[in-house]
C-alpha positions in Angstrom: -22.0 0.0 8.5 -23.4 3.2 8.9 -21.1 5.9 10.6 -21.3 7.3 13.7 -23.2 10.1 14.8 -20.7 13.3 15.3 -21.7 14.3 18.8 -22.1 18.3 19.6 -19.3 19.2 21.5 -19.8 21.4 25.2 -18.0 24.8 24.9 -15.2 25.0 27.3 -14.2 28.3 28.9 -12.5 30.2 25.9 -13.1 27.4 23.2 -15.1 26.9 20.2 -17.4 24.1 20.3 -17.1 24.0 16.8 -13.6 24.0 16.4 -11.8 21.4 13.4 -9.6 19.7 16.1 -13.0 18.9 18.3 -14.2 17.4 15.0 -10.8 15.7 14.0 -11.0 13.6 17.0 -14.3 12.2 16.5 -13.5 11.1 13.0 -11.1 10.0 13.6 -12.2 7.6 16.8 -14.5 6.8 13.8 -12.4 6.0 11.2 -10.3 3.5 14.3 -13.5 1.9 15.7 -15.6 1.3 12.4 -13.8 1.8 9.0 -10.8 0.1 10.7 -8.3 2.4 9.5 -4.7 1.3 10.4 -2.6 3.5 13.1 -0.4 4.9 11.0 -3.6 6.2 8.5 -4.9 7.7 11.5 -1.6 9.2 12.4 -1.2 10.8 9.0 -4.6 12.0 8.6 -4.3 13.6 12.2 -1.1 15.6 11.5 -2.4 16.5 7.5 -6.0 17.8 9.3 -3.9 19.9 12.2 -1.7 21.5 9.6 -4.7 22.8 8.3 -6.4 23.7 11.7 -2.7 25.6 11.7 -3.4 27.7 8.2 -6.3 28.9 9.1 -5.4 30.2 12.5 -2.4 31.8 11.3 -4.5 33.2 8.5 -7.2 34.7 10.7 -9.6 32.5 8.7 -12.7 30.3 10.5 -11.8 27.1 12.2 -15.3 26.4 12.7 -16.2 23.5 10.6 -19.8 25.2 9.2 -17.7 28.1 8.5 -15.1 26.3 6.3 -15.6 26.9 2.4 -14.1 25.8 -0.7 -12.1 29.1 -0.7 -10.5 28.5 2.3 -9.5 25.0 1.8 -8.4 26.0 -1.6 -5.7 28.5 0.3 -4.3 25.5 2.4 -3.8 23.7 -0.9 -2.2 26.2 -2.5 -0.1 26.7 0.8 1.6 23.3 0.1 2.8 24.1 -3.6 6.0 22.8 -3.5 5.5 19.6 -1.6 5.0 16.2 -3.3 1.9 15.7 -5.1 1.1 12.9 -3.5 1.4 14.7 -0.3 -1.1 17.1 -0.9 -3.8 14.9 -2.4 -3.6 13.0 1.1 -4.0 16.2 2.5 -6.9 17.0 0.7 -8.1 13.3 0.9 -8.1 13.8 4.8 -10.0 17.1 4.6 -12.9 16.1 2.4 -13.1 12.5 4.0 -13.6 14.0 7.5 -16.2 16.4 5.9 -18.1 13.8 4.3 -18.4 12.5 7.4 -19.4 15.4 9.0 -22.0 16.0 6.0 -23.4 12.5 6.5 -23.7 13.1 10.4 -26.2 16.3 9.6 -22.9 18.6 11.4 -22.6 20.6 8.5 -23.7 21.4 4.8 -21.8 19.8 1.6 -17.8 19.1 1.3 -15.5 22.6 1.4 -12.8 19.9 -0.1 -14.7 18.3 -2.4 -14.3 20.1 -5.7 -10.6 21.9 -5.1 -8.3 21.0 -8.1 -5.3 18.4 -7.1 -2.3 18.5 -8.6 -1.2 15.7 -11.0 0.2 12.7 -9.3 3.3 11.8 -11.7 3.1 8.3 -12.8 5.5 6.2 -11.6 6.1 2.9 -12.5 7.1 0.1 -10.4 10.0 -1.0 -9.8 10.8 -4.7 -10.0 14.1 -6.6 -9.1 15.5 -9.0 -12.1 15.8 -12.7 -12.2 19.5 -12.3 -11.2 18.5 -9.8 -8.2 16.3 -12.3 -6.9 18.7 -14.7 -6.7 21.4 -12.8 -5.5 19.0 -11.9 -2.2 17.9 -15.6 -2.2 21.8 -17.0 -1.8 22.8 -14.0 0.6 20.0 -15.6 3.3 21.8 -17.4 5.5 19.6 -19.0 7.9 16.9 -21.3 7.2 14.1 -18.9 8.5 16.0 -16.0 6.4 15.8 -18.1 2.8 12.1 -18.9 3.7 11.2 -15.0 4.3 12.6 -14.0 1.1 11.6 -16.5 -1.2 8.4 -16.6 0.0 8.5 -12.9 -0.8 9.5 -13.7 -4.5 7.4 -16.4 -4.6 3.7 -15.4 -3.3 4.2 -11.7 -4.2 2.9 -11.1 -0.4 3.1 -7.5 1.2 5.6 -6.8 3.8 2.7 -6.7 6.6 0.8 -9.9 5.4 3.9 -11.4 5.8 5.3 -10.3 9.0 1.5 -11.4 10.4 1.7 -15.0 9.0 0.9 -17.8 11.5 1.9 -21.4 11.0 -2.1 -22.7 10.7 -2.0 -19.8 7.8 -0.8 -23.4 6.3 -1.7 -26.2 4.6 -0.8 -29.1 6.3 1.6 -30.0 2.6 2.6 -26.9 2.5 1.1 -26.1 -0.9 -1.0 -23.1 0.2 -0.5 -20.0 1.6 -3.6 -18.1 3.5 -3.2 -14.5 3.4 -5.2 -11.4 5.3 -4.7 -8.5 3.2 -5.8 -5.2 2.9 -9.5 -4.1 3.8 -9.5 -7.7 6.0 -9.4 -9.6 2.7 -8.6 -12.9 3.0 -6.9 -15.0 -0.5 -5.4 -18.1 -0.2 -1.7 -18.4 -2.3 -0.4 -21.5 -4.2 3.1 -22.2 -3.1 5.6 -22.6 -5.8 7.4 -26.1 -5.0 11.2 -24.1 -4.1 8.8 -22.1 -1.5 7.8 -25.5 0.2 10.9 -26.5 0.4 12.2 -23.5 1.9 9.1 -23.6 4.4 9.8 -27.0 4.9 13.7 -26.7 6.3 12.6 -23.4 8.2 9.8 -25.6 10.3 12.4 -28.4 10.9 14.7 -25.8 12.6 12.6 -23.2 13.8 13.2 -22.6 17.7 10.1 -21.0 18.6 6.8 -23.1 19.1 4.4 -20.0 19.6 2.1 -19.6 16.6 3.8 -16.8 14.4 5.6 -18.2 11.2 8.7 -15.9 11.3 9.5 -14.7 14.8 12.1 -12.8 16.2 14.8 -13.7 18.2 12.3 -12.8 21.5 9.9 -15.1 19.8 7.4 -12.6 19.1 6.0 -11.2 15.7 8.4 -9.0 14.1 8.1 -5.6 14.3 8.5 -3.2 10.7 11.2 -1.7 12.1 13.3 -5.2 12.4 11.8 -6.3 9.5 13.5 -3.8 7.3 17.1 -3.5 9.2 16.6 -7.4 8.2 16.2 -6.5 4.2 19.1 -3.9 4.7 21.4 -6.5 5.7 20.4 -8.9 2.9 20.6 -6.1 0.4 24.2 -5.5 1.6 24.9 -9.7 1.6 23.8 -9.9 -1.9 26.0 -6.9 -3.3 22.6 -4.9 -3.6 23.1 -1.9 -1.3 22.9 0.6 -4.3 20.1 -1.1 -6.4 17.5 1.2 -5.2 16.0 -2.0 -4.1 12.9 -2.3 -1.0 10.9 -5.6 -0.1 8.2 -4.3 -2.0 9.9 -4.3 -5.3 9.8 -8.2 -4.7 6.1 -7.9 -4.8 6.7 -5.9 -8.5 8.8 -8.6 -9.3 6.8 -11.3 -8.7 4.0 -9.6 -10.6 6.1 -8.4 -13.6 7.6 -12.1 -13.6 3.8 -13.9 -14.0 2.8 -11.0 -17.0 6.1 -12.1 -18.8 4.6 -16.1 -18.2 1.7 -14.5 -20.4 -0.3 -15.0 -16.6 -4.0 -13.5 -17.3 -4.4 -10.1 -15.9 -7.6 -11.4 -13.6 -5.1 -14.2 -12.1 -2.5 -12.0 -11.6 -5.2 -9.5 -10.2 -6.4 -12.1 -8.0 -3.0 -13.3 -7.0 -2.1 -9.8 -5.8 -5.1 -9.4 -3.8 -5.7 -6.3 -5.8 -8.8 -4.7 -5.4 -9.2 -2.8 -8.8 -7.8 -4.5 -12.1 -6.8 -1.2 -12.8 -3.9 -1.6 -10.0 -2.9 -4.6 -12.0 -2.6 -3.4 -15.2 0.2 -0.4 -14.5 2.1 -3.6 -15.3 1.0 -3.7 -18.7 2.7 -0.6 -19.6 6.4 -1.5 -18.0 7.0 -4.4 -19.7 8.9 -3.5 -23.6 9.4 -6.9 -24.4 5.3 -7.5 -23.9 4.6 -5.0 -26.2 7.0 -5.7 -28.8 5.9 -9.4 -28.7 2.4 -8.3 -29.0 3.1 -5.9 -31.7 4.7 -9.0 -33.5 2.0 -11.4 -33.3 -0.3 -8.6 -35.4 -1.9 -10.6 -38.5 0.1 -9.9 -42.1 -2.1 -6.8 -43.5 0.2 -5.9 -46.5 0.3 -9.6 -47.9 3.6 -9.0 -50.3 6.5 -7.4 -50.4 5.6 -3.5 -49.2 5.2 -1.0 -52.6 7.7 1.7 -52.8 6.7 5.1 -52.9 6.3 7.2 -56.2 
């Protein structure tokens, strides 16, 4: 879809029709409306853009956006030395998105943000909860509707969110599928391992609610983040797991790690995840020792014989 057209703001008394925040505003109504950006994208990208309208006012440097250059948003970046890496590349990500925008719209000429250098994001790999983690969390649930939420978890590799949004008709009348919205408005539809059913299965047969969401609160409703993760907290504490380091997303890791040691493909597993880029998929490649020593092993016998000495 093609973007909006950035509108030429009216000067107010004592105002700069030009000014970044004007701008801001209209991206980011853009990136809401069109790209579908969630809230709390928007939310960071809002506070990352006004710490920059902030710099440059405190600097005495142009908050016109045609007057922005690559110097000056080079300053900001440098301004955030010390912060996490990650942290300053969504800055920056913020920065030249909206002026792409503004580029495409005919508001200004090229991207100020476009060729500063980012600092290296540190590669971190993911963490995943072992066979006896899982379950340990999966015999500290104590209600039926708390053992289907976390071994559903483990068992479909699901994201917090796609979770929390499941409906009932998201299955299959056998309960042997699993249809998922996930990132981007991607829709995948899961397999259900067979303990997953049966956990689905006594959570249906109790469940008080009759509205449509799959997991709701005690009000009924669709759980909120915030419940959701005082509900993990308390089954971390349950299973003894309080100072594992733990989060519901290492279940997802888990899952993942737990199909590449099945020797799973790396499309399946890709496909499984509801990855986007393979590349995503194959950080899991590198975490796994025992893999890599297997694969090592399976390496045709090149030397034939017992090995020479050396003279």
């Amino acid at each position: 879809m093609a973007p909006q057209k950035a509108q030429r703001p009216r000067a107010g008394p004592g105002t700069n029709p030009f000014d970044i925040r004007t701008f801001r505003e209209q991206w980011l109504q853009h990136l809401a409306g069109y790209a579908r950006r969630s809230p709390l994208t928007i939310r960071a990208y809002r506070a990352d853009l006004e710490k920059l309208a902030d710099f440059l006012e405190t600097h005495r440097l142009p908050t016109a956006v045609h007057e922005i250059s690559h110097r000056h948003v080079s300053a900001f970046s440098a301004s955030l030395s010390g912060r996490a890496p990650a942290t300053i590349n969504r800055a920056l990500d913020a920065i030249s998105s909206m002026f792409s925008y503004l580029n495409r719209t005919g508001m200004v000429e090229g991207n100020p943000a476009a060729q500063v250098q980012r600092p290296t994001r540190p590669r971190k790999l993911p963490r995943a909860a072992t066979v006896e983690q899982c379950r340990a969390l999966v015999a500290a649930a104590q209600t039926p509707r708390d053992r289907a939420m976390t071994i559903l978890l483990l068992g479909t590799g699901i994201r917090r969110a796609e979770l929390l949004a499941l409906d009932v008709a998201d299955l299959s009348a056998d309960l042997s599928e699993v249809k998922v919205e996930g990132k981007g408005e991607r829709e995948r539809a899961l397999p259900v391992p067979s303990q997953c059913r049966e956990a689905l299965k006594d959570h249906l047969a109790v469940r008080e609610s009759d509205g449509p969401v799959l997991f709701p609160n005690r009000a009924g409703k669709r759980m909120g983040s915030t419940t959701f993760h005082r509900w993990f907290g308390r089954l971390l504490r349950r299973a003894g797991l309080e100072d594992s380091a733990l989060t519901p997303h290492s279940l997802r890791h888990s899952y993942a790690t737990h199909l590449l040691r099945a020797q799973v493909d790396l499309e399946t597993i890709r496909s499984l995840m509801g990855h986007s880029n393979i590349a995503v998929t194959a950080r899991y490649l590198s975490t796994d020792p025992s893999r890599q020593r297997s694969a090592v092993e399976s390496l045709p016998d090149f030397v034939g014989g017992e090995v020479a000495a050396d003279d």
